[in-house]
VOSE-312236 format. One record per atom (N, C-alpha, C): x, y, z; residue in one letter; atom name; chain. Coordinates in Angstrom, 3 decimals, padded with zeros to 6 digits. Each point is the difference from the previous one (the first is absolute). Example, Ala and Ser with C-alpha at 12.3 -4.5 7.8 and 13.67 -1.06 7.14 Angstrom:
2
SITE:013.190:-005.690:007.800:A:N:A
SITE:-000.890:001.190:000.000:A:CA:A
SITE:000.900:001.200:000.000:A:C:A
SITE:-000.350:001.050:-000.720:S:N:A
SITE:000.820:001.190:000.060:S:CA:A
SITE:-000.770:001.090:000.730:S:C:A
% end
This chain:
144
SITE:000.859:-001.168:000.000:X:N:A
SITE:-000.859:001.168:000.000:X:CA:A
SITE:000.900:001.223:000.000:X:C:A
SITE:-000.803:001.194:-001.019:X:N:A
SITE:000.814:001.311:000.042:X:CA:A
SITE:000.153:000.682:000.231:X:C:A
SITE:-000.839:000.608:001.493:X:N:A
SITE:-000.896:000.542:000.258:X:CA:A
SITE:-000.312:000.204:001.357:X:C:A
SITE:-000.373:001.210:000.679:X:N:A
SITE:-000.218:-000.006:001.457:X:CA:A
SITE:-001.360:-000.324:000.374:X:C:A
SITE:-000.778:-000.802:-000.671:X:N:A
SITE:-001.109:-000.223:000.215:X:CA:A
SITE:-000.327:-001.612:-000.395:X:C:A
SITE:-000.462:-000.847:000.536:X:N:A
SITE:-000.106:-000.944:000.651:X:CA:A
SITE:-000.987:-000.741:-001.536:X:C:A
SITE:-000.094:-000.043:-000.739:X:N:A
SITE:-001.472:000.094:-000.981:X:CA:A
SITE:000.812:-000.436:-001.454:X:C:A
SITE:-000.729:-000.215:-000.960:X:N:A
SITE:000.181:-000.769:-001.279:X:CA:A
SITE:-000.072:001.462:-000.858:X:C:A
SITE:-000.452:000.848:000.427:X:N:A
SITE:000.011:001.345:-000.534:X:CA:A
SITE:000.099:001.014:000.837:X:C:A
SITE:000.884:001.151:-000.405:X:N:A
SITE:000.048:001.136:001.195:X:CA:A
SITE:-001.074:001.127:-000.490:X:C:A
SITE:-000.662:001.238:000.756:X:N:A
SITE:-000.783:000.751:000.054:X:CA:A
SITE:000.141:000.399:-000.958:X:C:A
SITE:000.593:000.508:-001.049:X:N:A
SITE:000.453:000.708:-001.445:X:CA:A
SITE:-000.701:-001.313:-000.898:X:C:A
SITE:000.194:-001.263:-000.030:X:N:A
SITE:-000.668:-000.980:-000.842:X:CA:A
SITE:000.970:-000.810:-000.604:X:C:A
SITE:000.916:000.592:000.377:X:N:A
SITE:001.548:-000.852:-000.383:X:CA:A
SITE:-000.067:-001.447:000.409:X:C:A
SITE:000.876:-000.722:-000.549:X:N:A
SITE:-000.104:-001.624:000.328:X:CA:A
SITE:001.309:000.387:001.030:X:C:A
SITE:000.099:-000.791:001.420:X:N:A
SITE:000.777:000.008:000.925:X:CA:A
SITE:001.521:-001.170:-000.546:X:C:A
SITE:-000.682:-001.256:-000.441:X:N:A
SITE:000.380:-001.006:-000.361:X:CA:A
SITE:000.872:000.077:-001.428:X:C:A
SITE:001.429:-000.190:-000.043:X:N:A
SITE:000.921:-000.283:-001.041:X:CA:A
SITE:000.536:-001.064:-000.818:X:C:A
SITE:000.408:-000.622:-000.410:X:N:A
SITE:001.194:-000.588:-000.233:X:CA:A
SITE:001.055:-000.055:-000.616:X:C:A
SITE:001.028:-001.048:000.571:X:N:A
SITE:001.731:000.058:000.421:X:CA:A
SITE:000.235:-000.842:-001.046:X:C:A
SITE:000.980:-000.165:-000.093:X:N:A
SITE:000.638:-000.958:-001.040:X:CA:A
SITE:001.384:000.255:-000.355:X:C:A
SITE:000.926:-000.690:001.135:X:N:A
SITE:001.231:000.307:000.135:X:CA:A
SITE:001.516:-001.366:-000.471:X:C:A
SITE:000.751:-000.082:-000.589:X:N:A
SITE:000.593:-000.974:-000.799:X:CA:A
SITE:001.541:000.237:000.283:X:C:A
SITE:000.879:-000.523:000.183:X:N:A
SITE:001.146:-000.589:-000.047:X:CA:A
SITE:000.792:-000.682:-000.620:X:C:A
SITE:001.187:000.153:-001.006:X:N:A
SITE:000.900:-001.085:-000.476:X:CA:A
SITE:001.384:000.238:000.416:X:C:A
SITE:000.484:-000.998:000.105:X:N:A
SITE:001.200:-000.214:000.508:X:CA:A
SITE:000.674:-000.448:-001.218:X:C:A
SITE:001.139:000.613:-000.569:X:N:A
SITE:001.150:-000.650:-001.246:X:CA:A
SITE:001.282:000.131:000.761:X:C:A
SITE:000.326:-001.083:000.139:X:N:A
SITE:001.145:000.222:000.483:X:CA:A
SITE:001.552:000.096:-001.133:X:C:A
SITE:000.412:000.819:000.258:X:N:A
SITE:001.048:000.723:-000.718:X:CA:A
SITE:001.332:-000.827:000.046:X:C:A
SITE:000.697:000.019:001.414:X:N:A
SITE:000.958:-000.623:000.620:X:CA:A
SITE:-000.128:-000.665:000.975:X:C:A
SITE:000.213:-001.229:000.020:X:N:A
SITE:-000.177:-001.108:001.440:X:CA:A
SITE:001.206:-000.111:000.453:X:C:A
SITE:000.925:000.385:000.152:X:N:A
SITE:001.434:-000.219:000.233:X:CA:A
SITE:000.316:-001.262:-000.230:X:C:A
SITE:-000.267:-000.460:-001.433:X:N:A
SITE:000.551:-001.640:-000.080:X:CA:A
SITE:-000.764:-000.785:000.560:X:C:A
SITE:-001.126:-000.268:000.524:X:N:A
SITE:-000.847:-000.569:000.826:X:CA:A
SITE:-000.210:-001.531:-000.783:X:C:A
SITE:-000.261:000.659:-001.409:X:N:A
SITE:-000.592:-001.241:-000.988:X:CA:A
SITE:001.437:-000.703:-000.578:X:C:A
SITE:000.978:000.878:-000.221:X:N:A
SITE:000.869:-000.882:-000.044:X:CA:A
SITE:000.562:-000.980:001.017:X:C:A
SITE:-000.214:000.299:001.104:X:N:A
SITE:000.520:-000.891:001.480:X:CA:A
SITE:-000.813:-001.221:000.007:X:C:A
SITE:-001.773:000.183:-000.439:X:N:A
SITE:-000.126:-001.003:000.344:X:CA:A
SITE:-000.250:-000.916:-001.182:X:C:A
SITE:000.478:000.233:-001.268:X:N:A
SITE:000.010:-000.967:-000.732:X:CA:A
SITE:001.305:-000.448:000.203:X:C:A
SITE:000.392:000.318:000.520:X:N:A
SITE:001.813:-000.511:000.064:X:CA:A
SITE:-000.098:-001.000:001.420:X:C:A
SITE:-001.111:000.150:000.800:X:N:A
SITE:-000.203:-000.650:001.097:X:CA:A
SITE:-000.702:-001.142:-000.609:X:C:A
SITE:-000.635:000.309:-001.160:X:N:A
SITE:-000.695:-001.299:-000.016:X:CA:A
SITE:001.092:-000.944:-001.041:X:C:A
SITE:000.682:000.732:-000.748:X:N:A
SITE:000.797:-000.877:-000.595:X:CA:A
SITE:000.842:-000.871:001.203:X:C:A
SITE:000.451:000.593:000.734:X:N:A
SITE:001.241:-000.726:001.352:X:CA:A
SITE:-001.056:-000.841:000.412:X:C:A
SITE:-001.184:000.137:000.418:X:N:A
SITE:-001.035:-001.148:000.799:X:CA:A
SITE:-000.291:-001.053:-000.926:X:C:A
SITE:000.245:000.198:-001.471:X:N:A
SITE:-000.376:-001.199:-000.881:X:CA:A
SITE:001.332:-000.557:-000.560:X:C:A
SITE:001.285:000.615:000.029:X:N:A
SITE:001.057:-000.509:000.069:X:CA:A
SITE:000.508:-000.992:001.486:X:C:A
SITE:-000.489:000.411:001.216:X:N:A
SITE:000.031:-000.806:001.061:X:CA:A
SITE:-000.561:-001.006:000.177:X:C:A
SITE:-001.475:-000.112:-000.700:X:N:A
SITE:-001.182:-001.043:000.148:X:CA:A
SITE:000.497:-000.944:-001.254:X:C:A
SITE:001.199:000.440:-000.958:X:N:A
SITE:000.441:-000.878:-001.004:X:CA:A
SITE:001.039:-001.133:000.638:X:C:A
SITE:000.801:000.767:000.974:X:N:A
SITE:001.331:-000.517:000.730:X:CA:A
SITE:-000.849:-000.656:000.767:X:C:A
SITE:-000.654:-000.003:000.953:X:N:A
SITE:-000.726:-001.063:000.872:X:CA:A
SITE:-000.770:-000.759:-000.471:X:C:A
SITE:-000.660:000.389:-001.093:X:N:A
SITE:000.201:-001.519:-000.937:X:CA:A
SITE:000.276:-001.207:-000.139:X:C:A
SITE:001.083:000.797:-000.740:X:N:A
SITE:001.164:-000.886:-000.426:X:CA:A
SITE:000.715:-000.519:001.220:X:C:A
SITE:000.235:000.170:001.143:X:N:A
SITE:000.387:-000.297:001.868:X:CA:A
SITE:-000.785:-001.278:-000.250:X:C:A
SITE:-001.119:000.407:-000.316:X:N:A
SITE:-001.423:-001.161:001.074:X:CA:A
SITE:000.601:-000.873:-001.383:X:C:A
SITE:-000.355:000.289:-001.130:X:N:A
SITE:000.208:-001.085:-000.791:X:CA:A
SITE:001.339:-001.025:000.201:X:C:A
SITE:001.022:000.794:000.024:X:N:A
SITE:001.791:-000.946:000.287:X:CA:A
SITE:-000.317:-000.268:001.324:X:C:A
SITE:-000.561:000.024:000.781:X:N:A
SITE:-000.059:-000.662:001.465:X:CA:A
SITE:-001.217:-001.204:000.124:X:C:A
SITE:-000.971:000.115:-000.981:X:N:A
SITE:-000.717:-001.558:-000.070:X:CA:A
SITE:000.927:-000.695:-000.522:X:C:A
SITE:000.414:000.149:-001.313:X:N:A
SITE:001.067:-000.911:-000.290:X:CA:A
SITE:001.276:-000.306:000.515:X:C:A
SITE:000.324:000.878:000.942:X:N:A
SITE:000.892:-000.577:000.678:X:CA:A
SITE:-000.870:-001.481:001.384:X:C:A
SITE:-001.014:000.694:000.104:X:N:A
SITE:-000.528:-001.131:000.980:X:CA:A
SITE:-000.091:-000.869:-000.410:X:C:A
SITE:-000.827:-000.112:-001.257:X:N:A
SITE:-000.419:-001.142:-001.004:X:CA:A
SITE:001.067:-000.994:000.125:X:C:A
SITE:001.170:000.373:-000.537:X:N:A
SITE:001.082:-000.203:-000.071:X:CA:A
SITE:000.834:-001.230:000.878:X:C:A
SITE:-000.201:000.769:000.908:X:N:A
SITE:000.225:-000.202:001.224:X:CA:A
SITE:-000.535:-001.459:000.849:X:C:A
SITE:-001.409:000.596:000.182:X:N:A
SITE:-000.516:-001.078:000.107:X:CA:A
SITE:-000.444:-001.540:-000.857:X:C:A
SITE:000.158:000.466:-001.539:X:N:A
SITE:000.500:-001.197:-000.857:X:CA:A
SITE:000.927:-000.680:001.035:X:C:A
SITE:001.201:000.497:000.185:X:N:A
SITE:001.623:-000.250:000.021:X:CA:A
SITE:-000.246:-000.933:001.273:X:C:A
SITE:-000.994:000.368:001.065:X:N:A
SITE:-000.302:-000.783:001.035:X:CA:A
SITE:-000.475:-000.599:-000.058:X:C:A
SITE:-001.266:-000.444:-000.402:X:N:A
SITE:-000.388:-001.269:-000.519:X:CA:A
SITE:000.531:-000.874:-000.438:X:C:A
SITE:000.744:000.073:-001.308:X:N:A
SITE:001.287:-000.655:-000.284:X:CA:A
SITE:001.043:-000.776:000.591:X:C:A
SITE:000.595:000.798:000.705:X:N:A
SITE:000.774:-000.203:001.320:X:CA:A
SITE:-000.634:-001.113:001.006:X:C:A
SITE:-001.578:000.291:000.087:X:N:A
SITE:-000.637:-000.820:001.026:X:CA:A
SITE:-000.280:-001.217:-000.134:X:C:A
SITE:-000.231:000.079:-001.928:X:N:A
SITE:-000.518:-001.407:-000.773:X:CA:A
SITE:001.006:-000.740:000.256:X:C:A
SITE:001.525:000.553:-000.016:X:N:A
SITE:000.939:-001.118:-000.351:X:CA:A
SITE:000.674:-000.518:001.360:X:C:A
SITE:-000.510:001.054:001.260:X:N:A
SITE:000.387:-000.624:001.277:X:CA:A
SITE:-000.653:-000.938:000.010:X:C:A
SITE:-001.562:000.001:-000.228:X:N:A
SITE:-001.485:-001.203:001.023:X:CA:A
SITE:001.150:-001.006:-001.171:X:C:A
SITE:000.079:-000.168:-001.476:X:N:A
SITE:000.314:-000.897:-000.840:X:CA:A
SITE:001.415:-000.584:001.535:X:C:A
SITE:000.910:000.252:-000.234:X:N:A
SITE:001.172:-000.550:000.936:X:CA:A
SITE:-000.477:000.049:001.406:X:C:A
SITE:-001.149:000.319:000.440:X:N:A
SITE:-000.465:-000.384:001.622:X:CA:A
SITE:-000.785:-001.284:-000.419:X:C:A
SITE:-000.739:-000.179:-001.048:X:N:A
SITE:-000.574:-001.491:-000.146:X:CA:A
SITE:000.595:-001.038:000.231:X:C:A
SITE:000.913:000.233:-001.438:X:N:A
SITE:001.371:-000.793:000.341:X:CA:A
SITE:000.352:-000.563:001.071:X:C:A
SITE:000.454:000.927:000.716:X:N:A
SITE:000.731:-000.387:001.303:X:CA:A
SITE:-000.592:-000.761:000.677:X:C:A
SITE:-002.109:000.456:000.144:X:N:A
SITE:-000.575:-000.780:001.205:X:CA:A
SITE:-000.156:-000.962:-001.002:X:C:A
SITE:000.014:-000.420:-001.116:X:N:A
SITE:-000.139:-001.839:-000.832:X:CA:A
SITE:000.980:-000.491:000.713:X:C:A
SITE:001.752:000.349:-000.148:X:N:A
SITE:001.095:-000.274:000.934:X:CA:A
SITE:-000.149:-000.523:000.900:X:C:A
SITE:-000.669:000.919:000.533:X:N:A
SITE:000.289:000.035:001.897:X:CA:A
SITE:-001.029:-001.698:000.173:X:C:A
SITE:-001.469:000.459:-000.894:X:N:A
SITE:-001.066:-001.295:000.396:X:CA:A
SITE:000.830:-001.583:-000.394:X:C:A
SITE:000.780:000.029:-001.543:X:N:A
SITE:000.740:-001.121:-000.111:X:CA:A
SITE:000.668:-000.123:001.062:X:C:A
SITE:001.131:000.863:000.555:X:N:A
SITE:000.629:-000.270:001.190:X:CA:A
SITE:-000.429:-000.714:001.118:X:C:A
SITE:-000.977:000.503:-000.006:X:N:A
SITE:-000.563:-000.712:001.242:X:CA:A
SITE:-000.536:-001.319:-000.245:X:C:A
SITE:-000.785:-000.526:-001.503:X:N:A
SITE:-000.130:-001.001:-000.224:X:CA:A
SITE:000.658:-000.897:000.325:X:C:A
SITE:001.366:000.040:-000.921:X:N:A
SITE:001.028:-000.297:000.442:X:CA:A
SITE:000.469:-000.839:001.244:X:C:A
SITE:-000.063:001.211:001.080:X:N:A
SITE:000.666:-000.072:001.132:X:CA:A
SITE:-001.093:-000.966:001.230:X:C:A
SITE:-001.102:-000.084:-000.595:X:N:A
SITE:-000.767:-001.079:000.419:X:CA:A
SITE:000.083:-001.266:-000.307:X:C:A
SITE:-000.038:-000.227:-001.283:X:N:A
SITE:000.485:-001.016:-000.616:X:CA:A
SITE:001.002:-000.428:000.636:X:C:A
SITE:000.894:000.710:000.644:X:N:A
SITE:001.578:-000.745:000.092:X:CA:A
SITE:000.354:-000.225:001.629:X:C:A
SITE:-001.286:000.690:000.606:X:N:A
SITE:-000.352:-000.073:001.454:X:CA:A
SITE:-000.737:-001.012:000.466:X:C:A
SITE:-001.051:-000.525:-001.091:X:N:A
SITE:-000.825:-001.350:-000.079:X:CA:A
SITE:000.818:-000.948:-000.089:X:C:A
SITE:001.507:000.381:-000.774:X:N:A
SITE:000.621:-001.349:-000.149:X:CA:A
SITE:001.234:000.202:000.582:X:C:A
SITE:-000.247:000.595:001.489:X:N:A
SITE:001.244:-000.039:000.200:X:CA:A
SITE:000.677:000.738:000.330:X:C:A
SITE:000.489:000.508:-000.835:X:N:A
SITE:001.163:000.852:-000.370:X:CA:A
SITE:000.246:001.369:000.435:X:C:A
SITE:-001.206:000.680:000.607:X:N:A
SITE:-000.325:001.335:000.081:X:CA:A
SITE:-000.055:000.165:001.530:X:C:A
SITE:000.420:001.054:000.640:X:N:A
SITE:-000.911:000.092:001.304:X:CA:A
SITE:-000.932:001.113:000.132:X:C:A
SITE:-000.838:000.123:000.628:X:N:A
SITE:-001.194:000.735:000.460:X:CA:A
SITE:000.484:001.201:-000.414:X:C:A
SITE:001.496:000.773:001.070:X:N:A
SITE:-000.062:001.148:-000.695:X:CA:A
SITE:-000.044:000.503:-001.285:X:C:A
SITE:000.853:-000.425:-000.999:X:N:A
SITE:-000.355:-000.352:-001.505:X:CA:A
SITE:-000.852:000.277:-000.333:X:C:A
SITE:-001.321:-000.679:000.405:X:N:A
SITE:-001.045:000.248:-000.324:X:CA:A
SITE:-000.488:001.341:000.563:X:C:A
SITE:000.192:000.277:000.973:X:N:A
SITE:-000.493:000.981:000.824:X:CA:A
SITE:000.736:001.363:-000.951:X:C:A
SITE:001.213:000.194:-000.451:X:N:A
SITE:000.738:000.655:-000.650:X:CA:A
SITE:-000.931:000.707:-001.575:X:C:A
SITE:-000.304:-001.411:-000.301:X:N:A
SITE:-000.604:-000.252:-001.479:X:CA:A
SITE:-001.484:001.124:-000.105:X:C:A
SITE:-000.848:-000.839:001.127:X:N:A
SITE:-001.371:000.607:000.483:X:CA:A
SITE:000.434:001.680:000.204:X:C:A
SITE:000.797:000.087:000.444:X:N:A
SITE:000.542:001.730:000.174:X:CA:A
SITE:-000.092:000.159:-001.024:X:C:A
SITE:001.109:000.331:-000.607:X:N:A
SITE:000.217:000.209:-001.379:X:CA:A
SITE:-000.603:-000.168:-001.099:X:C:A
SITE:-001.063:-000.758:000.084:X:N:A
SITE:-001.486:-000.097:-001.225:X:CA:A
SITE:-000.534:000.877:000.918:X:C:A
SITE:-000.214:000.497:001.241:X:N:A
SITE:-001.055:001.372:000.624:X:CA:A
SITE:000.519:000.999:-000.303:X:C:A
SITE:001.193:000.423:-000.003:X:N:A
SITE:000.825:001.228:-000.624:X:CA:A
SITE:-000.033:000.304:-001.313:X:C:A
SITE:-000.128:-001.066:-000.554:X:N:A
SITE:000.146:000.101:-001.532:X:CA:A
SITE:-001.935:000.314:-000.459:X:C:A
SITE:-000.739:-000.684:000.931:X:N:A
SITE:-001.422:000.492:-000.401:X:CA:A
SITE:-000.287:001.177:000.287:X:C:A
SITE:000.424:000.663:001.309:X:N:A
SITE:-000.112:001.439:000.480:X:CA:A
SITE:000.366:001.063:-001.479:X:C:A
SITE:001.840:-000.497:000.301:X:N:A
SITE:000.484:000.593:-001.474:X:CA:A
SITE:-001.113:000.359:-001.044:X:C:A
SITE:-000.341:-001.228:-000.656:X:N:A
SITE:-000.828:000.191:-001.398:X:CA:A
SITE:-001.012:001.167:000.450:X:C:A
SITE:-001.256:-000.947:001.206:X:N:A
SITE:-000.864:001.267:000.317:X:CA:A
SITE:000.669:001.281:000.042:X:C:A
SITE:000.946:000.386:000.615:X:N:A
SITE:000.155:001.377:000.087:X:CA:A
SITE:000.360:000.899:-001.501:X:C:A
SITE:000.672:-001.092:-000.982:X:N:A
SITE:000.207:000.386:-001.100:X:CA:A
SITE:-001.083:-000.109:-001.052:X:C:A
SITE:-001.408:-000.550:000.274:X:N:A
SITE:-000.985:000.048:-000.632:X:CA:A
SITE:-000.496:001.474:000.073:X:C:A
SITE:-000.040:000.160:001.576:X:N:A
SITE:-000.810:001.670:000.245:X:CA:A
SITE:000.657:001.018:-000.456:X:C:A
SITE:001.272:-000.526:-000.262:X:N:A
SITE:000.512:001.389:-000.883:X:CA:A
SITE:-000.278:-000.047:-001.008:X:C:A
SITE:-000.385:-000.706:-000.791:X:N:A
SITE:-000.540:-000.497:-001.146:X:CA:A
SITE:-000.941:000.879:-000.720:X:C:A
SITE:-000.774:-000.465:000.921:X:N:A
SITE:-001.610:000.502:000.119:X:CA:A
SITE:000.168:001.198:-000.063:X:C:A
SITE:000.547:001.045:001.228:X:N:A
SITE:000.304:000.831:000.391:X:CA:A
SITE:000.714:000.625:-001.359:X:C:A
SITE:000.902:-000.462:-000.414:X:N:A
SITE:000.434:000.754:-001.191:X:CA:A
SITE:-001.197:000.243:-001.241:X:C:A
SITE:-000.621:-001.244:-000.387:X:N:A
SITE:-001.292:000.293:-000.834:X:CA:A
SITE:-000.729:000.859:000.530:X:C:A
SITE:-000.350:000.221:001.340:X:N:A
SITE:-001.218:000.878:000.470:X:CA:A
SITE:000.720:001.323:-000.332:X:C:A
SITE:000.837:000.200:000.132:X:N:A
SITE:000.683:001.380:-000.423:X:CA:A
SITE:-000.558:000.181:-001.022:X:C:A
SITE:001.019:-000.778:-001.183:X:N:A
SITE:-000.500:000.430:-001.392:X:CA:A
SITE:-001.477:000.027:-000.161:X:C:A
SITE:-000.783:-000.627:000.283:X:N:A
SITE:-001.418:000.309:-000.258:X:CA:A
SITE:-000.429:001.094:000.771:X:C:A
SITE:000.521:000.096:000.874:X:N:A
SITE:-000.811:001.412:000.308:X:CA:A
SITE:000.752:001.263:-000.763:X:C:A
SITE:001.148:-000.197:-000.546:X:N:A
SITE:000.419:001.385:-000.685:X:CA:A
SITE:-000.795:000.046:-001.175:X:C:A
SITE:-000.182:-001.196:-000.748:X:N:A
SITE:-000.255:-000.088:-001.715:X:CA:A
SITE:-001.447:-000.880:-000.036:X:C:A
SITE:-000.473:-000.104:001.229:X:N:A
SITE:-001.654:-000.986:-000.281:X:CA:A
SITE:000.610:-001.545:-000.278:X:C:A
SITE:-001.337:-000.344:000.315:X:N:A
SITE:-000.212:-001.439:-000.451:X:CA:A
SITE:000.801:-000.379:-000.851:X:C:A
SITE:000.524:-001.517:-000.609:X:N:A
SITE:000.382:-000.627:-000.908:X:CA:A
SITE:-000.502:-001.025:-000.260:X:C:A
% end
């Protein structure tokens, strides 16, 4: 309102009531480099997100790798822990056989019975690494 009087029209017959219509633009002239900084920021953030990358990528394959290499390793221990406990069980065959006839005494046997339990422990323990090595790889690379 325009006017010292309270009304849609003042005493003269005048309309009290106007309107405004007020506008703004902003051009900006000089940013002090603003736009150059941050395209240059975004280049360094997509040059960084390239390098970590490439990190994550050479570090699965190094696991991959890796854990191949253990498995491997594990296959060919349980292979020579079998071995041993077939050994150890002939041994003891053996050493019964030669205790039935004779020849053997108890400890012998008692020796034998050890040594086929060591040699079964052995294998078990070299199975779970086994396993243990597969469970790796499957959980880095999924199922097979």
């Amino acid at each position: 309102m325009d006017s010292n009087f309270f009304a849609l029209h003042n005493p003269d017959g005048s309309r009290n009531l106007g309107s405004v219509v007020q506008a703004a633009v902003n051009v900006p002239v000089w940013n002090w480099g603003a736009t150059r900084s941050k395209v240059r920021q975004a280049e360094l953030q997509k040059r960084q997100a390239e390098v970590d990358l490439n990190f994550a990528r050479r570090q699965i394959e190094a696991n991959v790798t890796g854990l191949y290499l253990e498995g491997q390793a594990a296959k060919a221990q349980l292979d020579s822990l079998r071995n041993s406990a077939d050994l150890a069980s002939e041994s003891l065959r053996l050493t019964l056989l030669r205790y039935q006839g004779g020849e053997a005494t108890a400890l012998e046997v008692v020796d034998a019975q050890s040594a086929l339990a060591l040699a079964r422990n052995a294998y078990d323990d070299g199975l779970a690494r086994y396993r243990l090595a597969l469970a790796n790889i499957q959980t880095l690379t999924g199922r097979f």
